[in-house]
C-alpha positions in Angstrom: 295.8 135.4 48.4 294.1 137.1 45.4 295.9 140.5 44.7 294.5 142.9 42.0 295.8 146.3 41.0 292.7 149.1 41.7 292.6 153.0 41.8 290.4 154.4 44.3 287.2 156.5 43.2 285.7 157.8 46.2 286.3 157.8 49.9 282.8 158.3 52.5 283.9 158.2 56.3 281.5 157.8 59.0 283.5 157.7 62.2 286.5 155.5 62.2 285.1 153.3 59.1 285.7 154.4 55.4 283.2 152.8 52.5 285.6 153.0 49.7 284.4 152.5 46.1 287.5 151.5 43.7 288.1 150.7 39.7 289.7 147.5 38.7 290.4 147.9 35.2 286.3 147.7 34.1 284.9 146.3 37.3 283.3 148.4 39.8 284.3 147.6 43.5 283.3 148.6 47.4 285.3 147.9 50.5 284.8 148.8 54.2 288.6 150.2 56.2 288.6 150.3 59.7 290.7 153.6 58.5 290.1 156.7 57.4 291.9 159.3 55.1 293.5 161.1 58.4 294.9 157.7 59.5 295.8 156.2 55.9 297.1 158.5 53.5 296.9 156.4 50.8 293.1 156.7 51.3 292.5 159.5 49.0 290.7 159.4 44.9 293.1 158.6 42.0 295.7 156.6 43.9 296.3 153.1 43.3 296.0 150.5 45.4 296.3 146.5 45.3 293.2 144.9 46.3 293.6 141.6 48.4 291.1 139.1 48.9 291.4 135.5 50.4 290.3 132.4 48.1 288.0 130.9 50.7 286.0 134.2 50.5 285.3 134.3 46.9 282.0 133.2 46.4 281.0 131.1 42.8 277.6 131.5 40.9 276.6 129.6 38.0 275.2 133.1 36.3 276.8 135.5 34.7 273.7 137.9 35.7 272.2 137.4 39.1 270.9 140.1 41.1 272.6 139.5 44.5 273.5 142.0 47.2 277.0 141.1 47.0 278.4 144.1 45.0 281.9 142.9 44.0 281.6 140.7 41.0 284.0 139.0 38.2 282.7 137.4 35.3 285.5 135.2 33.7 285.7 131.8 32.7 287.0 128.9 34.7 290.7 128.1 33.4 291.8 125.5 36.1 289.8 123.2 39.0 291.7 121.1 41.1 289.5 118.7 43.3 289.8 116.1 46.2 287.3 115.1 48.3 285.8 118.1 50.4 287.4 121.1 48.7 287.7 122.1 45.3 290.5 124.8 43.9 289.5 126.8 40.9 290.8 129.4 38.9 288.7 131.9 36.9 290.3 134.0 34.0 288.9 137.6 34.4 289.3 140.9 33.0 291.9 141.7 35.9 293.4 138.4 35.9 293.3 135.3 37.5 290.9 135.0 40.5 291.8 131.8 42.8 288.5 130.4 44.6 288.5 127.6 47.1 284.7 126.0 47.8 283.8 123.0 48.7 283.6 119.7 45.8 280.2 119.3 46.4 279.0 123.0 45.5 281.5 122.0 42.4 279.4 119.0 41.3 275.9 120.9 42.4 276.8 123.9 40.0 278.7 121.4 37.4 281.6 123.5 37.4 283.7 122.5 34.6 286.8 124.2 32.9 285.9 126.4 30.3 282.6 127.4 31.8 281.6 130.8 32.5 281.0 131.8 36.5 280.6 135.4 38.6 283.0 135.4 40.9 281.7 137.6 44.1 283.5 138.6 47.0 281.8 140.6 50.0 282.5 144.2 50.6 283.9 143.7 54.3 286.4 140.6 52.6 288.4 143.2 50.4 291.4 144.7 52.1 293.6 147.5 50.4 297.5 148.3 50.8 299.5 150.6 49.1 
């Protein structure tokens, strides 16, 4: 599990779902709550939160600028790829630390992912969870 440290901006409830725009040091980031800020407290601007994301759901792209609907994006630079013979394991130093990814080796020999090589790291807005 990928677990960052974020403070929550904003909170816009439309029934039982929240859309809940965060700060992670300089990154800008959106998740969707099956909660709402009369069912989770914590659900309110200013507080901090961690931000939790699995590795199969982080998504890797070969540019640092690509226009994308994904909204959730870490540029950093890829410290550490571990590789057998269907998935590959990599780690990408970013301005809010390490961010684990695991894709397939192929899409690591299509992109020519290599350590020391910079990538955007995207995760979809439904993929983030939040916990106090």
């Amino acid at each position: 599990m990928n677990i960052i440290q974020g403070k929550i901006v904003s909170v816009n409830v439309n029934g039982e779902l929240s859309l809940v725009k965060l700060k992670a040091g300089d990154i800008k980031l959106t998740t969707i709550v099956i909660d709402t800020p009369q069912t989770s407290s914590y659900l309110k601007p200013n507080n901090s939160v961690k931000v939790i994301f699995k590795e199969n759901e982080v998504i890797i792209a070969n540019a640092i600028d690509c226009s994308i609907s994904l909204q959730n994006k870490f540029y950093g630079e890829i410290i550490f790829i571990e590789s057998d013979k269907l998935l590959s394991k990599l780690i990408i130093k970013t301005s809010v630390g390490n961010i684990t990814s695991i894709i397939t080796s192929n899409a690591v020999n299509q992109l020519d992912l290599q350590v020391g090589k910079m990538v955007t790291a995207m995760i979809k807005t439904n993929e983030l969870m939040l916990s106090e």
